[in-house]
N, C-alpha and C positions, 0 to 999 in steps of 0.2 A: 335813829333811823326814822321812826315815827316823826318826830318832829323837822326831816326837813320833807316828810313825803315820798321818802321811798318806801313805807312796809303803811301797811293800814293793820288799828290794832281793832278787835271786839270783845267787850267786856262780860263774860259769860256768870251767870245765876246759879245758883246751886239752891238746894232745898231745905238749908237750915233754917230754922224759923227764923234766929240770929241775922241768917242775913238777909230773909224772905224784910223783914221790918228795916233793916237800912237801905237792903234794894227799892224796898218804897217811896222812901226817902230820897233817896236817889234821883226816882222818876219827877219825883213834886220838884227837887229843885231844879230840873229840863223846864217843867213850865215856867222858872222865872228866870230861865237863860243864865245859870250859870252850876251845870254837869260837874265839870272839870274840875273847879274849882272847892265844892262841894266832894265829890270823890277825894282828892287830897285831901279835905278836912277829916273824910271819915280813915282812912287807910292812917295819917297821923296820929289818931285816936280807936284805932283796933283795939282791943284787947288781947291779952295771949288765948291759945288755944282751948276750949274748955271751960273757959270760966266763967259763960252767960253772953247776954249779947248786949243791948242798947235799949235804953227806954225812950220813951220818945220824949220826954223832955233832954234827954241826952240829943234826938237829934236834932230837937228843934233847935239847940245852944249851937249845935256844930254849922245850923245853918247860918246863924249870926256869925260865925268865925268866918262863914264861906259868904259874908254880904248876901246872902239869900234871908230875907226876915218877910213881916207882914204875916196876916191873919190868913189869906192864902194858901202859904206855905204852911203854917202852923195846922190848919182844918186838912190839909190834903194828907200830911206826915200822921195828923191823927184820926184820921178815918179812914186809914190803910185806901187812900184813890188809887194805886195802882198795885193791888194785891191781887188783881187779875192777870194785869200783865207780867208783873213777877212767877206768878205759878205756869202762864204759859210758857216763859223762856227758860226756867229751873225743868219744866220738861222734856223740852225741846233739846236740850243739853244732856238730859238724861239719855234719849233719847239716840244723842250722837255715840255716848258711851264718856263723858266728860264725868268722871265721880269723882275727882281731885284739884283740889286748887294747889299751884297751878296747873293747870294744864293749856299746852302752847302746841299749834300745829301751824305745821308751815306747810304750802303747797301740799293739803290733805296728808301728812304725815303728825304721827304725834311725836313730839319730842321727848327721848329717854329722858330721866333721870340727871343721869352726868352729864346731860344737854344743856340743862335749866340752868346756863350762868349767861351773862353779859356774851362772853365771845363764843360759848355755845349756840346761843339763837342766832347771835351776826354769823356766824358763818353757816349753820343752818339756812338763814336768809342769802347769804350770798351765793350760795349752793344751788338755791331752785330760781334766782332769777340766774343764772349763766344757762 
């Protein structure tokens, strides 16, 4: 649905350190234009629940996986450049009442539980655009 345009998604912050440091990351590889592809590299390479987070040489490798490389990216992943705007948007989600990944809301509605599958949210989505 996302990809042909019909639903727009937004990707929300939470406040673990864990992911305050790849959400960083994240931002550095916006400046070399390529988010997307970066995000896949880190979600492929998560770890399970619990059991530490990422060093930054861990992401700066993920950035090479994600064609995001140079000294750039390397200086911005390791001098946290966007640890500011990480803490503001881990707030601002606080904020909304978002304390759990995932969490999915459609048309200002949050989605239960037994929502969160494939045809859960498609028909959630088909629901508030009728």
């Amino acid at each position: 649905m996302a990809a042909n345009g019909s639903v727009g998604l937004r990707a929300c912050i939470t406040s673990s350190s864990r992911v305050c440091t790849a959400a960083n990351a994240f931002g550095c590889s916006a400046d070399e234009g390529r988010p997307a592809e970066y995000q896949r590299v880190l979600y492929e390479n998560q770890p399970p629940e619990r059991t530490g987070g990422f060093t930054v040489d861990d992401l700066v490798a993920f950035g090479e996986q994600a064609e995001v490389t140079g000294e750039a990216f390397e200086t911005c992943v390791a001098d946290g450049s966007y640890d500011g705007w990480v803490s503001n948007v881990a707030a601002s989600q606080h904020d909304a009442g978002v304390t759990a990944t995932p969490t999915i809301v459609v048309d200002g509605q949050t989605l239960e539980a037994d929502q969160l599958t494939p045809d859960g949210v498609r028909a959630a989505v088909e629901q508030a655009a009728a």
